[in-house]
C-alpha positions in Angstrom: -0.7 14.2 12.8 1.5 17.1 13.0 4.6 16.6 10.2 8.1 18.0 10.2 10.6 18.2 7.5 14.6 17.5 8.0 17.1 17.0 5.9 19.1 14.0 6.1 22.9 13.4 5.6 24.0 9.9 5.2 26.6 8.1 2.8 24.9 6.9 -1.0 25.8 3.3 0.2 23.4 3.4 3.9 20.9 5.1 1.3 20.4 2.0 -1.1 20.5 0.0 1.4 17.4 1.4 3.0 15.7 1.9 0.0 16.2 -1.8 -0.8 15.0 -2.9 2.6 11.8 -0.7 2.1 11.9 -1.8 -1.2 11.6 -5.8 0.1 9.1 -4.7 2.8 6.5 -2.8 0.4 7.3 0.6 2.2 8.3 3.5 0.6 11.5 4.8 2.4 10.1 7.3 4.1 8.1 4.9 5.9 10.6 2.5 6.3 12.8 5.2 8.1 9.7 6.8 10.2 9.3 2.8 11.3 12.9 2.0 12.1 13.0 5.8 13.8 10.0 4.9 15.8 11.3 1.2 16.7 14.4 2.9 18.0 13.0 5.4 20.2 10.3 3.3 21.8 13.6 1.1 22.9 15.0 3.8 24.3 12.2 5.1 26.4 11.8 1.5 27.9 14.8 1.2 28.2 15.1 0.5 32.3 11.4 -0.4 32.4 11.1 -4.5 33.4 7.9 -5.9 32.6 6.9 -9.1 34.7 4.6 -11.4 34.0 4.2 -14.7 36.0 1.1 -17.2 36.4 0.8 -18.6 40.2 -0.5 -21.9 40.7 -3.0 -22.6 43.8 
């Protein structure tokens, strides 16, 4: 697994926040964020993809 380093802008407030969710979940926050990152962009590539499923009775 290949990793990357950015640098992050976002207001102190959004900041505890997350690190109180990760906090409550037993992540550190860079695995909280990496999660919610990874959450968000899987929705977004399905996004337009419909998955059926049906059962047919005989």
């Amino acid at each position: 697994l290949e990793e990357t380093r950015i640098t992050l802008r976002l207001p102190s407030s959004l900041k505890e926040l997350l690190t109180e969710a990760a906090q409550a979940a037993g992540d550190s926050l860079n695995a909280f964020v990496v999660d919610a990152l990874r959450t968000q962009t899987r929705s977004v590539r399905n996004a337009g993809k419909t998955r059926v499923r049906a059962t047919i009775d005989l």
